[in-house]
C-alpha positions as CSV (number, residue, x, y, z in Angstrom):
1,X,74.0,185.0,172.0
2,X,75.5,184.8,168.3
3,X,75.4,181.3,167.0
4,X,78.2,178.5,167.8
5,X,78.9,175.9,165.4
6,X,81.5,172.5,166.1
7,X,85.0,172.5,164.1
8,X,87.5,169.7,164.9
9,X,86.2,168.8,168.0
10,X,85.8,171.9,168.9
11,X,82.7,174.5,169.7
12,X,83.1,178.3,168.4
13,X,81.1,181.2,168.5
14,X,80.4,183.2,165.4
15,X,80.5,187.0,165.6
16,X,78.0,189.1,164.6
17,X,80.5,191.7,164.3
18,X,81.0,193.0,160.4
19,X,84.8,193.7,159.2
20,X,85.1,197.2,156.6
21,X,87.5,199.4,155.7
22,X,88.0,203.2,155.9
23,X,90.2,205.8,155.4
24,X,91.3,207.2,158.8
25,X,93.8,209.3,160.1
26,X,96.9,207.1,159.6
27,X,95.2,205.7,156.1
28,X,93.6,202.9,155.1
29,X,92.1,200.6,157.8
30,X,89.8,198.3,158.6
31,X,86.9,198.6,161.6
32,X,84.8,196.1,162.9
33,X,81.1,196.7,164.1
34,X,77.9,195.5,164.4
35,X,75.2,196.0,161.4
36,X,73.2,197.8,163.5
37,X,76.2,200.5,164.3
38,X,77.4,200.6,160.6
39,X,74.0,201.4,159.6
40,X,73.6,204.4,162.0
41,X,77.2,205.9,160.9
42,X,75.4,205.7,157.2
43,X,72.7,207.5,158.7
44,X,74.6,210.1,160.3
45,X,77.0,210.4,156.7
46,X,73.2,211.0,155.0
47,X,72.3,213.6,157.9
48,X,75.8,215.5,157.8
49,X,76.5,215.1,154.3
50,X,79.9,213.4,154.9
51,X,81.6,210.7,153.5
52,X,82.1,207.5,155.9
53,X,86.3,207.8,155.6
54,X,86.1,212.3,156.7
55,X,83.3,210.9,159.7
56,X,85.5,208.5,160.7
57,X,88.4,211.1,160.3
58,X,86.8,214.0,162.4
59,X,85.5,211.7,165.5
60,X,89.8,210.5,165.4
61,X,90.5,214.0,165.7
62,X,88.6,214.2,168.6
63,X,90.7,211.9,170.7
64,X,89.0,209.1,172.8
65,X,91.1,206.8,175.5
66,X,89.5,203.5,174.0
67,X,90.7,203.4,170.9
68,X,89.2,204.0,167.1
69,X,86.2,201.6,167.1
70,X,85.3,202.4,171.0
71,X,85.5,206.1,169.6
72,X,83.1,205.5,167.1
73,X,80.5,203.4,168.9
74,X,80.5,206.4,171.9
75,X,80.1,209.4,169.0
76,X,77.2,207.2,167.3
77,X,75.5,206.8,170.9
78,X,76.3,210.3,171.9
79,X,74.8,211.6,168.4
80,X,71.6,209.9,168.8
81,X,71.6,210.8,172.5
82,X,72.0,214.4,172.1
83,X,68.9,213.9,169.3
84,X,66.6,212.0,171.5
85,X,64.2,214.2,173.7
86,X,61.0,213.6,176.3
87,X,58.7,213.8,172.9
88,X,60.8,211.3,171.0
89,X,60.5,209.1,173.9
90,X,56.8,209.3,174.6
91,X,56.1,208.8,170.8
92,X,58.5,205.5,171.1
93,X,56.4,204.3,174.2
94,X,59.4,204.6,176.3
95,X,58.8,205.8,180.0
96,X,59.7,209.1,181.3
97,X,63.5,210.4,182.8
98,X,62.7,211.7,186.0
99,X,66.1,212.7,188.7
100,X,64.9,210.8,190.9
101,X,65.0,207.5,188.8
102,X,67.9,208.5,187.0
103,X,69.8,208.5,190.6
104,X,68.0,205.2,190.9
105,X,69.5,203.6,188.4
106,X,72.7,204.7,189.0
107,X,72.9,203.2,192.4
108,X,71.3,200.0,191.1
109,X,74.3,199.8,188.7
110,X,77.2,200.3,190.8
């Protein structure tokens, strides 16, 4: 829970969520993410050899329903995701994917 802190009476939450700008489809805007997510879109512009502004450019072009910054949170998760495999997963001391508890979880979640 991000820290809260008392102005005028009054109790409000600090965000955790960092503001920076880019160029995007339509120009110059801004973006606001967590550390963690702006420092895996560096680590995807190091992979890909791209520029934050053309990364941010080509996952627009792609089209998403939820809007610019839900667009980019998805293709960093998705990114990653299609990365990850059972041998990254062992070696991270995660447990195994089996169907069945894939299926498990699912229902759990609903």
């Amino acid at each position: 829970m991000p820290p809260l802190f008392a102005t005028g009476g009054a109790t409000v939450t600090v965000s955790r969520l960092v503001n920076r700008n880019v160029v995007a489809e339509r120009g110059r805007t801004s973006m606001r993410l967590e550390p963690e997510l702006w420092e895996a879109l560096l680590e995807i512009c190091c992979r890909e050899g791209q520029d934050m502004s053309s990364l941010v450019r080509k996952v627009e072009q792609n089209g998403h329903a939820g809007g610019r910054t839900s667009a980019v949170r998805v293709f960093v998760m998705s990114y990653f995701r299609d990365a990850a495999n059972e041998a990254g997963h062992a070696a991270s001391g995660h447990g195994t994917l089996s169907p069945n508890r894939q299926q498990e979880a699912a229902r759990s979640a609903a």
